[in-house]
Structure formats: structure tokens, C-alpha cells
N, C-alpha and C positions, 0 to 999 in steps of 0.2 A: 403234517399239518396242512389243512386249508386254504387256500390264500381269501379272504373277501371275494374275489372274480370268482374262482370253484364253486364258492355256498352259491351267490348269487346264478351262478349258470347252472347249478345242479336243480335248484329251486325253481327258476323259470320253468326247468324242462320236465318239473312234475305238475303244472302247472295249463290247463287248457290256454289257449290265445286268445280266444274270447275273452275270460276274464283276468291275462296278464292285461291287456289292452284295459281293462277297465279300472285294474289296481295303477298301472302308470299314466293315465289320463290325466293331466294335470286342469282341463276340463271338468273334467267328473268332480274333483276336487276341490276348486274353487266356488263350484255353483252347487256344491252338495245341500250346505246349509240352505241357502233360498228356496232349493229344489222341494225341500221337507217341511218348509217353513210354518206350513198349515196342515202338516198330519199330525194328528188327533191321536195315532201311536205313540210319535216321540212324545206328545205330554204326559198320556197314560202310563207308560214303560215306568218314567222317571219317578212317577208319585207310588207306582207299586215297588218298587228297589226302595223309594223311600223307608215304606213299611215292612220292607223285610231285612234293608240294613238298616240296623235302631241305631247304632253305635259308630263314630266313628273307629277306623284300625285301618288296619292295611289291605288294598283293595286292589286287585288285577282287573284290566279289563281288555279283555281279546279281543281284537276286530275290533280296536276304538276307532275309528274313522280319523273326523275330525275332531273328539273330543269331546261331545253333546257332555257325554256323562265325566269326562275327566274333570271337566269345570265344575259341574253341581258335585261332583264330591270331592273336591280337591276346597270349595268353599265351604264344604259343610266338617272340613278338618282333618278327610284322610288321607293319608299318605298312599298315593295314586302311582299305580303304574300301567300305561299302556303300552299296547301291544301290539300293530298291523305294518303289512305287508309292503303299503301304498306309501312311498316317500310324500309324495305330494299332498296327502291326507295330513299325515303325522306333521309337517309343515303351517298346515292349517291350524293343527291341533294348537303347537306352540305358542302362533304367534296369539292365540285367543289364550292362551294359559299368562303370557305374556303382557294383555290388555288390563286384565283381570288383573295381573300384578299376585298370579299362583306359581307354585310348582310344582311340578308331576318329571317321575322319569317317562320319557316316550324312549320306546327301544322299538328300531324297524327290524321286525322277522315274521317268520314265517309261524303261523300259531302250531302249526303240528308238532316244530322244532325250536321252542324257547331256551334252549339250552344257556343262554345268557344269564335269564333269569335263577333266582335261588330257588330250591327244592323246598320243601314244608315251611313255610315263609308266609305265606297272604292267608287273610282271615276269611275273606271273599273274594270272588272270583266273577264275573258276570262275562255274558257273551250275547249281547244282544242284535235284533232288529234280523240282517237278514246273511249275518256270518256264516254261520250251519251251513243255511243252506246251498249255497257258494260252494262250498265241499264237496267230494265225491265222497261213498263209504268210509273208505280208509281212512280218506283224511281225514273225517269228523269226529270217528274215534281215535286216530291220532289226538287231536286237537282236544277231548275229553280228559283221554290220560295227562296230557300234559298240564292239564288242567288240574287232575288229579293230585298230580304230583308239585307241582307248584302248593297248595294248601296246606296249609295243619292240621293235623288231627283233628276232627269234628268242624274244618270248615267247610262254607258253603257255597253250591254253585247256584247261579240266576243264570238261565238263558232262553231265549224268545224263538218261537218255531213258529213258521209258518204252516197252517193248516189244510192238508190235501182234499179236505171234505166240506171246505168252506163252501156254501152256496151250493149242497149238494143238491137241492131240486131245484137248482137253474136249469132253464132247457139247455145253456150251455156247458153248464159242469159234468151232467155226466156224460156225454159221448166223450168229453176230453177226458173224464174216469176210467171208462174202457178201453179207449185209447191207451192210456200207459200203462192199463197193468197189460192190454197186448203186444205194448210194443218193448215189455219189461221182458216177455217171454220169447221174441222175434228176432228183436233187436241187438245186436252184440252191445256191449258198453252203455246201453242206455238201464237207468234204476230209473224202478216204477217209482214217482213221483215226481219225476223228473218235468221241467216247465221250461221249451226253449224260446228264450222273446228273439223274433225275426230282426229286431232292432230296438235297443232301449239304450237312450242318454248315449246316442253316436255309435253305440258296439252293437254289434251282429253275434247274434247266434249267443248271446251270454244265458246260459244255465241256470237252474233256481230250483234247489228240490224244495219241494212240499211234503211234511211229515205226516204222518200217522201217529196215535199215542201209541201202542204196540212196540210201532219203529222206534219211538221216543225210548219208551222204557226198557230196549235191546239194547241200544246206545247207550245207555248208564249203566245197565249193567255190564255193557262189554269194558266201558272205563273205570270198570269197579267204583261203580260211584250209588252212593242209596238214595233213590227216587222219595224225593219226600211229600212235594205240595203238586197241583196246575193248577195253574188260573187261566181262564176261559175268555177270552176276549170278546167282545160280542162285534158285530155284524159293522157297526158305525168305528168299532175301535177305539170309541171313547169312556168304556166302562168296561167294568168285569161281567159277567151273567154266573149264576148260581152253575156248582156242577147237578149236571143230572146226564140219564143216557142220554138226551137228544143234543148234549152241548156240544158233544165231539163234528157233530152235522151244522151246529147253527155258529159255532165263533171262529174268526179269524185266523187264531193262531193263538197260540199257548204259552204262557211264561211259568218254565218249572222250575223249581228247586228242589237242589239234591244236595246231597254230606257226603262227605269225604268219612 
């Protein structure tokens, strides 16, 4: 058996420094909410989950931060459970679960390895904003399956992808386009989509991949999961845009749903 010290030190060490530094920031954590306070994402996200969860039931949600969504659906009557990494986050979460006078189970782990969690259990499942992309390969189809397996039969998953082709005739998009599928071929360990920020909110060198829909729909299928909807975020982030071919080039980043 494990002791808590093993899982936690096995976890770290699959884990970049960049973004252990980012999950125990108790910085990042505090100043999360303010930090977003006027992106036009988290309002949009919220009212599209609105529309695809009708019903309340029992809901996961991976990579809840500090809780944005545990609260709108812990008040809207479901029996809420989240899921992240970040002690200091999951902290935040509470004490607003707390305010609110709700309740949600928060469990700290590692989304590749929920094993806490119950199997065929949750009716939905969502993973929003910019969790994925945090991930390396592995992990994200880790973090799929487990995802998988967490649901019931016919339940569904919501999650938000950042888009590799946003802004693609900016002068400055595509030389950083060529750039990564060259240094996807060059580079050891580096995946083409991959976005290193020199410094973002005090961390150095923190990682961010950017999807593709291709990538998207290899990724569900390697989770055994059925690709059912995307929605097309547009340019400002404050509405959806119709799909057509040229949406993959003009939106943001993608909210899909898939079935178990």
C-alpha cells in the first residue's frame, strides 16, 4: 500500500516544474478569480454547459480550479464533485462553496488518476478552460479515460480546447505555426502545438498546448469516447460562430461534447 507521501511524490515527479510551481502557487490561487474577472470566456463557457446540461444529476468536474463552475451548479441542484491538483485552488473553492452556504465534494488528485472517485457514477462530466492543455499526450488521454470511466453509460463529456489556428493570418501566427510543427520534428519532447510562455502570473517556462480538431477527435477516440457536437468560439470569445470550413481558422477554441 501507498503511504499519501509515495502518491504525492510519484505525482510530482510525472509532473513538469513549471507547472508544479503553478498548481502550488498559493498566489495563482488567490488572485485566480480577479485575474479572469473580465474574460468574456468564463461567461460564455457557463451559459453553453447551461444548454447542454438541462437537467440537474450528478456532475464531475476535472480541473475545477477554484470552483467558477462548482458554485453555478452546486446552486442550480447538482450534486457536484470536483477534482484538481492545486490544494490552494480546491481551498478557494470551499471557502466560496462555503459563502454560498452549498456543498460539493472537492477531492485533491491528480485527474489522470481519480481512483478515489466511483466508476459509472456521474451523469456528466466537464473539463474546462485551459486543463487539457496543461497535459502532455499521455496525460490527456489518461485524464479522458478516467473520465470515461467515471460516467454511465450514455453519459456526457463537455470540455474546452484551445485552438492552434486561431488568428491564423496574423502576421504573427503563422511563423509560430511553422515554428512548432518544426520543432515538433527537431525537438525531442516538445508536441507540435505546444505554446512556451517565457513568464506568465510569476512561472517561467509554463507549457500550454493548442489543439487541432483532428488532434481533438484522436483524443476521444483513444478515450473511447463518441465525438458528438463543437462549438466554435469566435475571435472576441463572447459568442459561438456558425460551423463552416473556415471556423477551425477564425475561433478561439472549441467546446466539444462526447458520450460515453
Amino acid at each position: 500500500m501507498h503511504t499519501h507521501h509515495e502518491k504525492a511524490k510519484k505525482t510530482r515527479s510525472n509532473i513538469e516544474t513549471s507547472l508544479w510551481r503553478y498548481i502550488s502557487s498559493k498566489d495563482v490561487a488567490l488572485n485566480y478569480d480577479s485575474y479572469f474577472a473580465d474574460s468574456e470566456l468564463f461567461r460564455l463557457d457557463g451559459l453553453v454547459l447551461d444548454n447542454i446540461i438541462e437537467r440537474p444529476g450528478r456532475l464531475l468536474d476535472i480541473g475545477c480550479g477554484t470552483g467558477r463552475h462548482i458554485v453555478r451548479f452546486a446552486q442550480k441542484g447538482h450534486a457536484i464533485t470536483g477534482v484538481d491538483l492545486s490544494q490552494e485552488m480546491l481551498n478557494v473553492a470551499r471557502r466560496k462553496l462555503d459563502e454560498h452556504n452549498l456543498s460539493a465534494r472537492l477531492e485533491r488528485a491528480d485527474i489522470t488518476e481519480m481512483t478515489a472517485l466511483p466508476d459509472n457514477h456521474y451523469d456528466c462530466a466537464i473539463c474546462m478552460f485551459s486543463t487539457l492543455g496543461m497535459l502532455r499526450k499521455a496525460g490527456r488521454i489518461a485524464a479522458m479515460r478516467q473520465a470515461r470511466k467515471k460516467l454511465v453509460h450514455g453519459g456526457i463529456l463537455v470540455a474546452h480546447f484551445h485552438n492552434r489556428f486561431y488568428d491564423f493570418f496574423n502576421r504573427e501566427t503563422l511563423p509560430w505555426l511553422i515554428g512548432t510543427y518544426l520543432r515538433g520534428i527537431f525537438v525531442p519532447g516538445y508536441e507540435i502545438g505546444d505554446k512556451i510562455f517565457d513568464l506568465y502570473r510569476g512561472i517561467s517556462s509554463l507549457r500550454l498546448h493548442l489543439f487541432s480538431i483532428p488532434e481533438i477527435r484522436a483524443l476521444m477516440r483513444a478515450a473511447g469516447l463518441q465525438l458528438r457536437d463543437i462549438f466554435f468560439i469566435n475571435r472576441s470569445r463572447n459568442d459561438l460562430i456558425p460551423s463552416s470550413p473556415f471556423a477551425r481558422f477564425r475561433s478561439s477554441g472549441f467546446i466539444v461534447v462526447a458520450k460515453k
